[in-house]
C-alpha positions as CSV (number, residue, x, y, z in Angstrom):
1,X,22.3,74.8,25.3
2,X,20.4,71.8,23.7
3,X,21.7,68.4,24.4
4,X,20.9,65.0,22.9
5,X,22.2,61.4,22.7
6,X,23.8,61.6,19.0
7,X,22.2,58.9,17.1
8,X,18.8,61.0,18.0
9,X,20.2,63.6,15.2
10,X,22.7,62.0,13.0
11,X,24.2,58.6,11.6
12,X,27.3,56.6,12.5
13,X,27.7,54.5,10.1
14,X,30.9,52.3,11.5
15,X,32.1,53.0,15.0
16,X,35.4,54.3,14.3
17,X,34.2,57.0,11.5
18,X,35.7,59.9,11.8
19,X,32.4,61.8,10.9
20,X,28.5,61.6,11.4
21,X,25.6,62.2,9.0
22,X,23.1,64.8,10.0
23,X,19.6,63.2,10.3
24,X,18.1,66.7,10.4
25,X,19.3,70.5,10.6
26,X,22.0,70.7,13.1
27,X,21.8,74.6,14.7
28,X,24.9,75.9,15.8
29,X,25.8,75.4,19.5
30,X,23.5,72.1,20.3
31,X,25.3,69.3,21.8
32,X,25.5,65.6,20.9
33,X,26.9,62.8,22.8
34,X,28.3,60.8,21.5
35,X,29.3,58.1,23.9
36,X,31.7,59.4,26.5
37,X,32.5,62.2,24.5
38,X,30.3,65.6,24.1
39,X,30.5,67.3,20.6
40,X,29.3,70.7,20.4
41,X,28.2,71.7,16.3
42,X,30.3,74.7,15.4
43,X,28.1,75.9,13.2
44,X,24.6,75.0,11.2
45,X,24.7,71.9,9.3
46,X,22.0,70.9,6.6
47,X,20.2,67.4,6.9
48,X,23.1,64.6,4.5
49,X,25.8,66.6,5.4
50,X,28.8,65.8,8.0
51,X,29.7,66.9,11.6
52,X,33.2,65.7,12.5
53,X,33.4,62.9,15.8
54,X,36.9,63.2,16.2
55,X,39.7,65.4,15.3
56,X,41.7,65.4,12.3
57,X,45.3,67.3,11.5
58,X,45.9,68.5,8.2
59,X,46.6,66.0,5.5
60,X,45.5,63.0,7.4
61,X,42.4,60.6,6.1
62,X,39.2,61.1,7.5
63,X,36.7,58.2,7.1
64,X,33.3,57.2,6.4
65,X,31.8,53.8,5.7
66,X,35.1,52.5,7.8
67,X,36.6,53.7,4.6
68,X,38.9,57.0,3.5
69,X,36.5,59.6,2.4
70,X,39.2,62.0,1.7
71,X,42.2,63.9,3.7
72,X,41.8,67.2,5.8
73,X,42.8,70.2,3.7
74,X,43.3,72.2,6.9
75,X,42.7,71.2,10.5
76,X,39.6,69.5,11.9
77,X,37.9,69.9,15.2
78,X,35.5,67.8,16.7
79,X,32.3,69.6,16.0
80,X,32.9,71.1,12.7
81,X,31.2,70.7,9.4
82,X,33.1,68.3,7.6
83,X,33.0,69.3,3.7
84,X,34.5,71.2,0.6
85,X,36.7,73.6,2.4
86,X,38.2,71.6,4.8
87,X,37.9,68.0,2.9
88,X,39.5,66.9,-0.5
89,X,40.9,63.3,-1.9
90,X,44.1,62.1,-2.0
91,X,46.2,59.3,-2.7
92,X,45.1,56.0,-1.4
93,X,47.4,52.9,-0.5
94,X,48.7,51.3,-3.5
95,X,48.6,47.8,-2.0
96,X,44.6,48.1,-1.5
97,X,43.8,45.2,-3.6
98,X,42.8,42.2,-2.3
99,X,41.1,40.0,-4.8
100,X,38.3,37.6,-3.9
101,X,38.7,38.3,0.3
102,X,35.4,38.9,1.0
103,X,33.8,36.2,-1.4
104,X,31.1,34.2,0.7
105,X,29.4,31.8,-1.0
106,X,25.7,32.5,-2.1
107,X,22.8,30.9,-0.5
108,X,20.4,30.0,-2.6
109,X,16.8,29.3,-2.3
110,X,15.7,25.9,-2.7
111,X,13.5,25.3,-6.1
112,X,10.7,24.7,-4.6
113,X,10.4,28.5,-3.0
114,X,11.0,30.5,-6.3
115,X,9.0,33.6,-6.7
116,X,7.6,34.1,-9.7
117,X,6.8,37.3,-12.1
118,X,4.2,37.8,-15.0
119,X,6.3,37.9,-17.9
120,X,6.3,37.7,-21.9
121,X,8.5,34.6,-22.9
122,X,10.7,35.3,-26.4
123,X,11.2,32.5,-28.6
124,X,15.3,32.5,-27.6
125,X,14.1,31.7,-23.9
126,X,14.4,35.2,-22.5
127,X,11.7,37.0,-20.6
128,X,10.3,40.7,-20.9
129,X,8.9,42.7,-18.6
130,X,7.1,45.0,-21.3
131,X,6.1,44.7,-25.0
132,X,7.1,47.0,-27.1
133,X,7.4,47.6,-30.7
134,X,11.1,49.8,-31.8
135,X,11.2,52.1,-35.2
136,X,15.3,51.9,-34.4
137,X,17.5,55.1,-36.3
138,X,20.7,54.1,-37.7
139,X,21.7,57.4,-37.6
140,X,20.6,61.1,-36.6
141,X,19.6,61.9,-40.0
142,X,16.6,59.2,-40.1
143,X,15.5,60.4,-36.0
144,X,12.6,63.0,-37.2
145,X,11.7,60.3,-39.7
146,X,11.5,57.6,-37.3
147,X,9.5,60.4,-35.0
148,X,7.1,60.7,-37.5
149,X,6.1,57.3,-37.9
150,X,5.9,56.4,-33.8
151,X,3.3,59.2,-34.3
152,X,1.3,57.4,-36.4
153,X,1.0,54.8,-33.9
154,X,0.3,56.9,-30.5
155,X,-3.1,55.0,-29.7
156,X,-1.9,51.3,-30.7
157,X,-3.7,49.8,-27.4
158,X,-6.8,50.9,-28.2
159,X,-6.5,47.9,-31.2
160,X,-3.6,46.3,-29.9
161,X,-3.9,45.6,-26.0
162,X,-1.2,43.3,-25.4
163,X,1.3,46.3,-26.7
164,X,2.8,48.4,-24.4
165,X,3.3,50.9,-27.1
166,X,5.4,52.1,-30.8
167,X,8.6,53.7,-29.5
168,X,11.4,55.5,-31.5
169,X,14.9,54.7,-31.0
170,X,16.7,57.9,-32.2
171,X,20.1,59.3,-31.1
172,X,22.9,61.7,-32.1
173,X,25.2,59.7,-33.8
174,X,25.5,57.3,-36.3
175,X,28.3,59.5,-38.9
176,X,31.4,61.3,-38.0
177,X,33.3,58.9,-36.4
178,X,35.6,56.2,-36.8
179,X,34.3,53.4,-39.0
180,X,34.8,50.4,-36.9
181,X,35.8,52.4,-34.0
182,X,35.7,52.0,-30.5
183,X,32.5,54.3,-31.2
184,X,31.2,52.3,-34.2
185,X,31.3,49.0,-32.4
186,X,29.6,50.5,-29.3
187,X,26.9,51.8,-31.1
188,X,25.8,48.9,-33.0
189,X,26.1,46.6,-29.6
190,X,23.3,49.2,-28.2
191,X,21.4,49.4,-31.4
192,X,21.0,45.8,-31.9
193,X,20.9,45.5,-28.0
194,X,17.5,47.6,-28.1
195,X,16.4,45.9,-31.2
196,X,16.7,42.2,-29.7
197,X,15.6,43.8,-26.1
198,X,13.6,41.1,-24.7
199,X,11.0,43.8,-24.2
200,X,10.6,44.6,-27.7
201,X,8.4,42.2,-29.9
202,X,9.4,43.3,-33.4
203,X,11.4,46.1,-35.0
204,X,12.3,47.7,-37.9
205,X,15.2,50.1,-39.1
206,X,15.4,53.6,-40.7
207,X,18.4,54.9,-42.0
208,X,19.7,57.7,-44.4
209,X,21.2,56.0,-46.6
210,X,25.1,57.6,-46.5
211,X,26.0,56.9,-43.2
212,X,29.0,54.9,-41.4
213,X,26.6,52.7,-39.5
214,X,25.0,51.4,-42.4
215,X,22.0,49.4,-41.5
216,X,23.2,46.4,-44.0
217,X,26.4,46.4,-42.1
218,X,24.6,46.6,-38.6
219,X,22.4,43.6,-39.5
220,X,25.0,41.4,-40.7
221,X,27.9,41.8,-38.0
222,X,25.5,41.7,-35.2
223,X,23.2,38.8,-36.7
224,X,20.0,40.6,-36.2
225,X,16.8,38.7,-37.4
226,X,13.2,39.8,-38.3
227,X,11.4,38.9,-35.2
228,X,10.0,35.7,-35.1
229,X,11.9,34.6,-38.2
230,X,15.4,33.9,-37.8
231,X,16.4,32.9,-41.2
232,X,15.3,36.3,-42.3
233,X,16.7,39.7,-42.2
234,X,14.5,42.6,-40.9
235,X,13.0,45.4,-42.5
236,X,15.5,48.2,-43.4
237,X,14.1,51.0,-45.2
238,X,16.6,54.1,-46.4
239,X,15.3,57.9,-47.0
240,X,17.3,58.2,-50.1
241,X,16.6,54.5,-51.5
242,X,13.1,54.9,-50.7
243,X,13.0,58.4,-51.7
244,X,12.5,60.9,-49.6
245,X,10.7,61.9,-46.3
246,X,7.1,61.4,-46.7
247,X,7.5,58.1,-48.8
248,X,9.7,56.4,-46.6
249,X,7.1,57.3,-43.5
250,X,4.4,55.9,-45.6
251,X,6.3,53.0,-45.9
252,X,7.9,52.8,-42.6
253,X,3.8,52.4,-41.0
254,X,3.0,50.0,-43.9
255,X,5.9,47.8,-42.5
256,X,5.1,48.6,-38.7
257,X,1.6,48.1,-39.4
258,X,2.4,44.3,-40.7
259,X,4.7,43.6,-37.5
260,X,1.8,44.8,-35.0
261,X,-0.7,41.7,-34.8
262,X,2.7,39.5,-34.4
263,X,3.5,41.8,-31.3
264,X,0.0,41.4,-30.2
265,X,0.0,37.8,-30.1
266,X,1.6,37.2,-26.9
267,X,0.5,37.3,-23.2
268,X,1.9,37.6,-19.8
269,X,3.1,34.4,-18.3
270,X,3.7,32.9,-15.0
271,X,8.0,33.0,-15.0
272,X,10.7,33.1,-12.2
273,X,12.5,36.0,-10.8
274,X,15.5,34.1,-11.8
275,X,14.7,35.6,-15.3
276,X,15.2,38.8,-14.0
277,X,18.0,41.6,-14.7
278,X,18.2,44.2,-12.9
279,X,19.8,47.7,-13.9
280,X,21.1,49.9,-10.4
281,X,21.7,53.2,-11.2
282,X,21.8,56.7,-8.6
283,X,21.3,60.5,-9.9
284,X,21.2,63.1,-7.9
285,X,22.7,61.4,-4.9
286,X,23.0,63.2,-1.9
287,X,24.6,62.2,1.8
288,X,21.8,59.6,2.7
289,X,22.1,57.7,-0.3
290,X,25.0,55.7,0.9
291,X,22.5,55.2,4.5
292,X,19.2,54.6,3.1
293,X,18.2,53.4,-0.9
294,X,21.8,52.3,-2.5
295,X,22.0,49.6,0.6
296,X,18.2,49.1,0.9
297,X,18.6,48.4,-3.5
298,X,21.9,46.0,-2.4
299,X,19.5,44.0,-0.1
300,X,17.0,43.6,-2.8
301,X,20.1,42.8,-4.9
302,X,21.0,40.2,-2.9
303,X,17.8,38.7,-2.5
304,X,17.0,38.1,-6.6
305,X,20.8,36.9,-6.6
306,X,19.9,34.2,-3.9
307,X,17.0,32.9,-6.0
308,X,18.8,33.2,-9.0
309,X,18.5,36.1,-10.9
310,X,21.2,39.3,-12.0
311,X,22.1,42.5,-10.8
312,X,24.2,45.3,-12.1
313,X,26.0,47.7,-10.7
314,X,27.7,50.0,-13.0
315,X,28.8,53.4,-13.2
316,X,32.9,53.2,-13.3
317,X,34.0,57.0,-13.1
318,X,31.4,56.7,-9.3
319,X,33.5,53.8,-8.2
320,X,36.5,55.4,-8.0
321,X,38.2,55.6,-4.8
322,X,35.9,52.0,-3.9
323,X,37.0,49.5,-6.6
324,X,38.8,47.8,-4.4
325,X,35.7,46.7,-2.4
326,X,34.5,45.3,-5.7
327,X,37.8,43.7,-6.6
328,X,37.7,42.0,-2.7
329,X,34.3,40.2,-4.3
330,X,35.7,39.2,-7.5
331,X,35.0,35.8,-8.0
332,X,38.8,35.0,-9.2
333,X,41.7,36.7,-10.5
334,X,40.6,36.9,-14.3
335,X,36.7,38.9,-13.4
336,X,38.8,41.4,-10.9
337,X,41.5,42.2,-13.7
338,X,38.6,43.0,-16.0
339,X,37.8,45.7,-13.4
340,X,40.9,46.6,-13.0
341,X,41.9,47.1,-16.5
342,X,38.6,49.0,-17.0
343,X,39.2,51.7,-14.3
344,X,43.0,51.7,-15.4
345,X,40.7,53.1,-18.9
346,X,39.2,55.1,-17.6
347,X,42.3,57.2,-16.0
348,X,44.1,57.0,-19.0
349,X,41.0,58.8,-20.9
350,X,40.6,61.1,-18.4
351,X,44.1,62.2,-18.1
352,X,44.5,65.8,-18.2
353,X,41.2,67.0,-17.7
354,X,41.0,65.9,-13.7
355,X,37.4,64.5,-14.6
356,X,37.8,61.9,-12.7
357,X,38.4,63.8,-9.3
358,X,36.0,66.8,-10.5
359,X,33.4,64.6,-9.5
360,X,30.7,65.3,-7.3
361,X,28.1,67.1,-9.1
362,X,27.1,70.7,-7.5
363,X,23.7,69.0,-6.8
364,X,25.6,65.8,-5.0
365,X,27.4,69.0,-3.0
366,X,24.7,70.7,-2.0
367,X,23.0,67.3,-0.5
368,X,26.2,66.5,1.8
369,X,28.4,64.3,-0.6
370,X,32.0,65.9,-0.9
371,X,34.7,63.6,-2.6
372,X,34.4,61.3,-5.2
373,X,35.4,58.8,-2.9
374,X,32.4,59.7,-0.8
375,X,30.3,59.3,-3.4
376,X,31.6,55.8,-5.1
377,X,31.6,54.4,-1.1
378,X,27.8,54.9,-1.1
379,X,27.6,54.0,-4.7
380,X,28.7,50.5,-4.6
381,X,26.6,49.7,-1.7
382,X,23.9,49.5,-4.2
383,X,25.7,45.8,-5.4
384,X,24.7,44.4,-2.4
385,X,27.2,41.6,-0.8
386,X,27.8,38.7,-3.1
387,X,30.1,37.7,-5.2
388,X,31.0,39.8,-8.4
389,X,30.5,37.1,-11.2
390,X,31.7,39.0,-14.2
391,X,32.4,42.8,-15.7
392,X,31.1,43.5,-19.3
393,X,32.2,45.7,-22.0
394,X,29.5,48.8,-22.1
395,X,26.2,47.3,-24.0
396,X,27.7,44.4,-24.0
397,X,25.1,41.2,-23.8
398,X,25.1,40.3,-20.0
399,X,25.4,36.2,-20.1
400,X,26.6,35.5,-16.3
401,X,24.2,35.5,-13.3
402,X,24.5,36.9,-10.2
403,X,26.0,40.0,-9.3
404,X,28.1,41.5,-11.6
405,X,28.9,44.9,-13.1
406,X,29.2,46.8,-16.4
407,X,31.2,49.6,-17.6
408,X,29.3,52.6,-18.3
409,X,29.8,56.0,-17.8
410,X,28.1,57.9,-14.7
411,X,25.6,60.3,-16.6
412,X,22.2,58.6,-15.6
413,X,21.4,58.4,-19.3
414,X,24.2,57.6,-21.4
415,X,25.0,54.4,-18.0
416,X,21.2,53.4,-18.5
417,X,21.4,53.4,-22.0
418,X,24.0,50.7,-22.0
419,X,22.4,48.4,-19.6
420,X,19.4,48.5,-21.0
421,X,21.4,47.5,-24.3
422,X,23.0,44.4,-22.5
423,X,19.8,43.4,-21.4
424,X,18.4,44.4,-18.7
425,X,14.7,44.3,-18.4
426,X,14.2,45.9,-15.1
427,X,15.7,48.8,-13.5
428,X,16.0,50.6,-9.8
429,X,17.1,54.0,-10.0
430,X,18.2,55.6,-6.5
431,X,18.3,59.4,-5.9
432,X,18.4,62.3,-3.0
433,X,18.2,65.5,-5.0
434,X,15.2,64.4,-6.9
435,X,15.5,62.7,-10.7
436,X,12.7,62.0,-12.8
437,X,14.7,59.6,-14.9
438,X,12.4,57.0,-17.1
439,X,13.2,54.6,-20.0
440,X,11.5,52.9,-22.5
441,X,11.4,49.9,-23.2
442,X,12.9,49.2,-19.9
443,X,10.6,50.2,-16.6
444,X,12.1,52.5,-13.9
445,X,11.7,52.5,-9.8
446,X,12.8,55.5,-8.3
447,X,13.7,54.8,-5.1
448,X,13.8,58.6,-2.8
449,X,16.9,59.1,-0.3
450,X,15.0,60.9,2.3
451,X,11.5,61.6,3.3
452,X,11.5,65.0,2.1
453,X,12.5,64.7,-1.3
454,X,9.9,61.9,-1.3
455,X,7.4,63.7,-0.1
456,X,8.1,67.2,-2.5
457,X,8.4,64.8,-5.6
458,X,5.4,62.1,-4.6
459,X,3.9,61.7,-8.2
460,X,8.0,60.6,-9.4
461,X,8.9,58.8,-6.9
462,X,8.1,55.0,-6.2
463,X,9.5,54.1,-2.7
464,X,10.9,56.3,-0.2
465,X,13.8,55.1,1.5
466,X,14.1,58.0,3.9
467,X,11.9,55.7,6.2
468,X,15.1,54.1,7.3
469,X,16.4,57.6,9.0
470,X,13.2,57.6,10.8
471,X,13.8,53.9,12.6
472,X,12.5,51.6,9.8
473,X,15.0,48.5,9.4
474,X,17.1,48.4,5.8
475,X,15.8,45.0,5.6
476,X,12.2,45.8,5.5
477,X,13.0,48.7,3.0
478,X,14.6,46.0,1.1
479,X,12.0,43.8,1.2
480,X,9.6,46.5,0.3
481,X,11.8,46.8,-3.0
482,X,12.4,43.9,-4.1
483,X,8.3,43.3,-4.0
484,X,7.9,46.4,-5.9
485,X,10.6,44.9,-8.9
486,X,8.1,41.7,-8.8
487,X,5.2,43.9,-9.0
488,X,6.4,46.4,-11.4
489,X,7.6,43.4,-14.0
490,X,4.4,41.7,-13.8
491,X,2.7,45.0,-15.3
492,X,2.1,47.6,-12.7
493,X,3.1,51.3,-14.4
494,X,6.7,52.7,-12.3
495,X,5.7,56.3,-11.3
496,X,8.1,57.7,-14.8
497,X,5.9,54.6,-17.4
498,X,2.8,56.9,-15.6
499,X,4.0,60.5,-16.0
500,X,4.9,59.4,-20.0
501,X,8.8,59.8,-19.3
502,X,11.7,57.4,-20.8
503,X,11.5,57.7,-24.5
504,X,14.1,60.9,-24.7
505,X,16.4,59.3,-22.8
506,X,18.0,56.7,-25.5
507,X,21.2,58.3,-25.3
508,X,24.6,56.3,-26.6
509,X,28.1,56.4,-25.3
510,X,30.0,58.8,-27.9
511,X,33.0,57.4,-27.0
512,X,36.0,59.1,-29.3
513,X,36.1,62.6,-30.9
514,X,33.2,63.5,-33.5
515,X,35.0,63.7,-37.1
């Protein structure tokens, strides 16, 4: 019978967890100490997922993270594997919330030891990390159009160096819903969001012409400007005004064709961090993401916060059973009611369908995650440790430094979609299982889990964060992050800008039913 000191094959993460992460495969009958106490495995238990430290009776809370992961569904013994058939959530305390507890003032870093980026300054004082030029579709029925003329346009840098490249901002919707709606209004906040990106130069607009998000309409209520000339309106060209298909393409690269020399005419500057915002996302998590790249990504969180810059943790339905860690950072009483009310949303749209507890993913399963509480734990370690500033309305414009958060769904694209919207011109994407998730305009850092995954998925992946398991310090995968955002928005192609990936994944929030 194998023996070895516990820490040599697994992960405590607070002393008086319940349960240990496996660092690698855990064969049936090996023996771990674990201090005073000897815990043989019952059976074989895959690298991410949990053996259990202490016993646990039926219906009582086991924990992870020094936080309830979920209650026993049957009894525990010291030993077992600790998941779906003996593990499921619960009801938590009611009195959990505690607002602004665990707020610790920020330090800063002086002025004179800013870091600095290479960035493209906009006219309104905000600073890109890439420079695009957007065909944007007001509805579904102008996407092949708007296809069609980003096709014109696939070898711009050959003529145009200083552009990154013609993208096409196409999308499902656009008709069939509410006019005005909760849908409407979310839609033109990420359509003009893209549009006014501080990584796009200049942008024009296709529509059909019949639609409920009528360009016209779009333009006015969300006071969108051509670029570069503020008391004018952009382009807006219509397939039926213009009259048909191949007209309003050739008119469509005529009017892109005018806007491309403007776009050129910039350069990469020197900028501060400060000027930074910074998307956190996860897909395909798996049990070491809450260990290795979500707190790795909160270090290097915390570190653009301290010299100024914004982070964004977002995500809601993968907070649940963790908000009120969040609402213990809220800067005062009105930022953690935003949260609150937002999650209280989020139940009441969810009612009757048990979304919200249906919630990990089979992949999130199969890598050791088993509760949504689990899973939201590890999630929010991504925000790092400072204060929560301010919540925002989904593609809403981000205005408030520091760390804060936005309301987004959790499917990687649809949650991207709406950061990227709010501003956001850099993002770090953490995941276990292995996603290949890109965006344009905005670049993506995949940051791997474990070694393995890492290793298997080299030419996607950016950073591997698995390094941690094998005795690397957080804080120097932190570090090793948060130089990759600086180098990354200075220029240097993420591993998804390389592999051509992020145009596809424009993908709204369709709030409301589809009329």
């Amino acid at each position: 019978m194998v023996t070895y000191p516990l820490t040599d094959r697994a992960v405590v993460l607070k002393p008086d967890d319940d349960v240990a992460i496996a660092k690698k495969e855990l064969t049936a009958g090996t023996v771990l100490e674990d201090g005073p106490t000897r815990i043989t495995v019952a059976v074989d238990i895959k690298p991410g997922h949990k053996v259990a430290r202490h016993a646990v009776a039926t219906r009582q809370p086991v924990r992870r993270y020094g936080q309830v992961i979920g209650f026993a569904t049957r009894d525990i013994a010291v030993g077992d594997h600790v998941h779906s058939h003996n593990l499921d959530i619960g009801e938590l305390a009611a009195d959990r919330y505690e607002i602004g507890v665990d707020v610790k003032p920020v330090t800063f870093y002086p002025r004179g030891q800013m870091r600095y980026f290479d960035g493209f300054k906009r006219e309104d004082g905000r600073v890109g990390t890439r420079n695009y030029v957007a065909i944007v579709s007001t509805v579904n029925c102008s996407a092949s159009v708007s296809q069609f003329v980003k096709d014109k346009f696939r070898d711009v840098k050959a003529d145009y160096p200083n552009i990154d490249g013609v993208i096409a901002v196409t999308h499902k919707s656009g008709c069939g819903t509410k006019l005005f709606g909760e849908d409407h209004q979310a839609l033109h906040r990420v359509l003009a969001g893209y549009a006014k990106h501080p990584n796009v130069a200049a942008y024009i607009l296709i529509g059909l012409g019949c639609e409920v998000n009528q360009a016209a309409v779009l333009v006015d209520r969300q006071r969108m400007a051509a670029p570069g000339h503020p008391e004018r309106r952009p382009t807006i060209i219509t397939i039926q005004e213009t009259g048909g298909i191949r007209k309003t393409v050739d008119r469509a690269v005529a009017e892109v064709a005018k806007i491309l020399p403007q776009a050129n005419d910039v350069k990469r500057t020197k900028q501060p961090v400060s000027e930074l915002v910074l998307a956190t996302n996860c897909g395909g998590s798996d049990g070491n993401s809450g260990i290795t790249a979500n707190p790795a990504l909160g270090w290097a969180v915390d570190e653009l916060v301290r010299y100024g810059g914004t982070g964004v943790l977002a995500e809601t339905p993968e907070i649940y059973g963790a908000e009120h860690l969040l609402i213990r950072r809220a800067i005062n009483e009105g930022v953690a009611k935003k949260l609150i009310d937002r999650y209280k949303w989020w139940e009441w749209y969810c009612r009757g369908i048990e979304a919200m507890d249906n919630n990990p993913a089979p992949g999130n399963k199969a890598g050791g995650i088993t509760t949504v509480f689990e899973k939201s734990l590890g999630g929010v370690t991504k925000g790092g440790t400072t204060p929560m500033m301010d919540v925002f309305n989904y593609g809403e414009p981000i205005t408030t430094r520091g760390f804060v958060f936005m309301d987004t769904p959790g499917h990687d694209p649809v949650s991207i979609t709406g950061l990227v919207a709010g501003g956001c011109n850099i993002i770090c994407f953490t995941t276990g299982r292995g996603s290949v998730f890109g965006c344009k305009p905005v670049p993506s850092i995949k940051l791997a889990t474990n070694s393995l995954v890492y290793r298997h998925m080299e030419d996607d992946m950016d950073i591997n964060c698995g390094v941690i398991l094998e005795g690397t310090p957080l804080e120097v995968v932190g570090r090793q992050i948060f130089e990759e955002i600086i180098a990354v928005a200075s220029g240097k192609g993420s591993k998804s800008e390389l592999s051509g990936v992020g145009e596809e994944e424009f993908a709204p929030w369709i709030i409301g039913p589809v009329l």
